[in-house]
C-alpha positions, -999 to 999 in steps of 0.1 A, spaced: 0 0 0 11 32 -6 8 64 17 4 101 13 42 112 9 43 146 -7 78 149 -10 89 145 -50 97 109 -59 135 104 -54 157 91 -84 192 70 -79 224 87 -73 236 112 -96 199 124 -105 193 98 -136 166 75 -136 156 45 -156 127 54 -175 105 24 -195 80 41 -219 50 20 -231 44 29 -268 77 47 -266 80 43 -309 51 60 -317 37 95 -320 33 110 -285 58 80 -270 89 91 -291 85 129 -278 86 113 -242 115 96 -247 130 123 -261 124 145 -230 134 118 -202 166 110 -225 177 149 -226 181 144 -189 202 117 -196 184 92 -178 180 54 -188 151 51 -218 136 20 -227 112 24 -253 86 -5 -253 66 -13 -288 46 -46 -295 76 -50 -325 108 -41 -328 113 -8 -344 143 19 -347 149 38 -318 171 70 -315 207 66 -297 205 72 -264 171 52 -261 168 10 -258 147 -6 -276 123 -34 -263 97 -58 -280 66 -68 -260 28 -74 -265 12 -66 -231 -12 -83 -240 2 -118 -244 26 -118 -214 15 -134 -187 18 -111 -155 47 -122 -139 70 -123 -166 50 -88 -178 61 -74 -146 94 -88 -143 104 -71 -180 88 -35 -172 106 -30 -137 140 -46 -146 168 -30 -134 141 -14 -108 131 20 -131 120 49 -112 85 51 -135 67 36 -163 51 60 -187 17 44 -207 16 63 -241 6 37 -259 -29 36 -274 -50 42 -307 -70 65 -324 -66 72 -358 -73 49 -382 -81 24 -357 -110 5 -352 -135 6 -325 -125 -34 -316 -86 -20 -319 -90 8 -295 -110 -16 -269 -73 -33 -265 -52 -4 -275 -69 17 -248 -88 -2 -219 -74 -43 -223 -36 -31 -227 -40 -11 -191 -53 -36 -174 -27 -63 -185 -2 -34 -175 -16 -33 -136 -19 -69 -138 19 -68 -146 28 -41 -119 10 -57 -89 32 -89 -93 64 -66 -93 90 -72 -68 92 -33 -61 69 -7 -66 71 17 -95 52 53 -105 28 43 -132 24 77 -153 -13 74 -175 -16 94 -205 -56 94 -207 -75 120 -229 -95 151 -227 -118 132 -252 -129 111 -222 -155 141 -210 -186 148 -219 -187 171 -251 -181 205 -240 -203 239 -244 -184 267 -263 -169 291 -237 -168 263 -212 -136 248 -206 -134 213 -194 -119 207 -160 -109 178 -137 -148 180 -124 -161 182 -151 -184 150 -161 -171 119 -182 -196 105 -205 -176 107 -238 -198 99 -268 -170 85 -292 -155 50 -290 -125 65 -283 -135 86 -255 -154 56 -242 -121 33 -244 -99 57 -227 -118 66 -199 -125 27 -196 -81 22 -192 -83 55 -169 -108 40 -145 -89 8 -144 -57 28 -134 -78 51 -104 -92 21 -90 -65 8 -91 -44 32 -75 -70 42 -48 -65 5 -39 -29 12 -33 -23 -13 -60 -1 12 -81 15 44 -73 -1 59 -102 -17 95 -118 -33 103 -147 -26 130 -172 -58 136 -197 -43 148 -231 -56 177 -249 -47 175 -288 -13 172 -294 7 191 -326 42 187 -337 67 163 -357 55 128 -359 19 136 -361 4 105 -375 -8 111 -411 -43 100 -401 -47 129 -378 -55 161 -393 -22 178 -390 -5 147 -404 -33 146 -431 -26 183 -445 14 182 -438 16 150 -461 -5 166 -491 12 198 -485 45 180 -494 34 154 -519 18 185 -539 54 208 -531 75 177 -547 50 175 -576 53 209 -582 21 223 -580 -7 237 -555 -21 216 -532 -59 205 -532 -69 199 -498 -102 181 -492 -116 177 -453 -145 178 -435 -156 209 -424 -138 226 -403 -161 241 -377 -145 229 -349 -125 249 -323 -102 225 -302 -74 229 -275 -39 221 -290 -9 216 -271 28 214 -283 39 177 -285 70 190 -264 51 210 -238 28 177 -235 65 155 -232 78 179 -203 43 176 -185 49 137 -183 82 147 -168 66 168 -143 42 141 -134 70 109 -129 85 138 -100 57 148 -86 41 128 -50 5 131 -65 -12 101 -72 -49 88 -76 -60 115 -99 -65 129 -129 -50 161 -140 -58 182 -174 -27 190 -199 -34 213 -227 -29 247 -239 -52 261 -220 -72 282 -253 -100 263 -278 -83 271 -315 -103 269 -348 -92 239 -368 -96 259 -397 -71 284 -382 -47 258 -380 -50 244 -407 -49 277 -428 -13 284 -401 5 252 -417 -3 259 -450 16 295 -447 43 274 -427 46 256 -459 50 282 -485 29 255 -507 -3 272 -524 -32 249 -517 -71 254 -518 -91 236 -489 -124 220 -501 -144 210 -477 -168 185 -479 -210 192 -471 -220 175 -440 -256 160 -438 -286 179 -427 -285 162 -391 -246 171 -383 -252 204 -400 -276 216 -374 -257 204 -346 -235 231 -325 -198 231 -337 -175 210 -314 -155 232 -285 -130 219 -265 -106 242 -243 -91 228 -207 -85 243 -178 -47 233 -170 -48 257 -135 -44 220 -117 -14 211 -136 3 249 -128 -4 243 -92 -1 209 -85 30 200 -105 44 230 -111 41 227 -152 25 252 -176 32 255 -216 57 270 -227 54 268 -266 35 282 -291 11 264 -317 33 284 -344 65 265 -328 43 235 -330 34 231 -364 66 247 -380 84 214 -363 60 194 -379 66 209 -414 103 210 -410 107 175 -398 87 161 -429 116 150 -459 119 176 -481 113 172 -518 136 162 -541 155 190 -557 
């Protein structure tokens, strides 16, 4: 069982710890790593199959979901890491059957694995700000604020956050829970919106001619936070003594999609015409989607706020996409 400590979690001598990252190859899991590994601590980057990993970061193979608990728990906390970090998950592309293991079936086969560890570790969650209820313009969303996401993906994330607050107000797992606002910057997936638009925006600059961009409409006004602003947040978390709660991480301002989109083509210096397409009488008449979160928790409680600018954000993104060919 674990007790109400407030003093930050202590790391081994010399101020490095070992850091395992679940998910640690993809998207939001790389940007992690990256953060931990500029402190020069010990990274291992966990990923169902073996994939690249930068120097600096170790690379290891292994389907949560297939290990049997004792031997999952016995690869995550050897060499007795200071934290485990859960960024793995899906969304885009990904069906609803995918993200019920992806987002609720991987977590529990994760506690599963961390009750039969010899020592205990701090179990970092990265949930979603999807997992509320949809939000009212001019209403940010905040750690009060009621959960009865209407997505499947909302639905299976707040099913793996549940698992990991029971589990911690057990005493199971010294665990807390960071609910993810949008994140922008290299590495976006090319399902996700950003991705989407960068990778035309680049096929159309190699081709030599404007880009024709065709979405959905864009009526949305979301909170975006910069993918190394979200990294540095997880940081914050794996120090800090609070445990068995949730805490908001965004930007802390609700941002036009279309504003975004229209900021990343001028990051691009590619012309390009968005077309969107008509939505159906029934979505038409529904109120635009607003999300903005209040982060005032995270400021307070682990001392973290954002520090980067969507402009930083998405001229990463464009810049770390291969150039065309000269």
């Amino acid at each position: 069982m674990f007790g109400n400590a407030t003093d930050q979690h202590d790391t081994p001598e010399g101020g490095h710890a070992r850091v395992v990252v679940l998910g640690g190859t993809g998207f939001v899991g790389r940007h992690v790593c990256a953060a931990f590994r500029n402190e020069h601590n010990d990274v291992i980057a966990v990923s169902r199959h073996a994939s690249p990993v930068p120097p600096g970061t170790r690379a290891l193979a292994l389907d949560l979901c297939a290990t049997p608990p004792e031997e999952l728990g016995r690869a995550l906390t050897d060499g007795r890491p200071s934290v485990v970090v859960n960024a793995a998950g899906a969304v885009w592309a990904a069906s609803e059957a995918q993200m019920a293991v992806a987002n609720a079936e991987l977590v529990r086969c994760l506690l599963d694995g961390l009750r039969t560890a010899a020592a205990p570790v701090r179990l970092v969650h990265l949930g979603s700000v999807n997992e509320y209820a949809p939000a009212h313009a001019g209403r940010p969303v905040h750690e009060s604020t009621p959960t009865h996401p209407t997505t499947a993906y909302g639905q299976t994330k707040l099913r793996g956050t549940d698992l990991v607050l029971d589990a911690a107000r057990r005493g199971d797992v010294d665990a807390l829970v960071l609910r993810m606002a949008n994140i922008a910057g290299p590495g976006s997936p090319a399902a996700s919106l950003l991705g989407r638009v960068a990778h035309r925006l680049r096929l159309a600059a190699r081709e030599g001619r404007a880009a024709e961009i065709r979405l959905t409409p864009l009526r949305a006004a979301r909170d975006f936070v910069d993918a190394t602003d979200a990294a540095a947040a997880v940081r914050a978390a794996a120090r800090s003594a609070a445990r068995a709660r949730v805490v908001n991480i965004g930007s802390g301002r609700a941002v036009a999609v279309r504003s975004l989109v229209e900021l990343l083509i001028k990051v691009s210096g590619v012309p390009a015409e968005i077309m969107e397409q008509p939505l159906p009488e029934s979505a038409a008449a529904t109120p635009p989607e607003f999300l903005e979160v209040d982060i005032r928790l995270a400021r307070d409680l682990l001392g973290w706020t954002p520090r980067r600018s969507l402009e930083d954000a998405v001229a990463d993104l464009w810049q770390d996409l291969p150039a065309p060919p000269a």
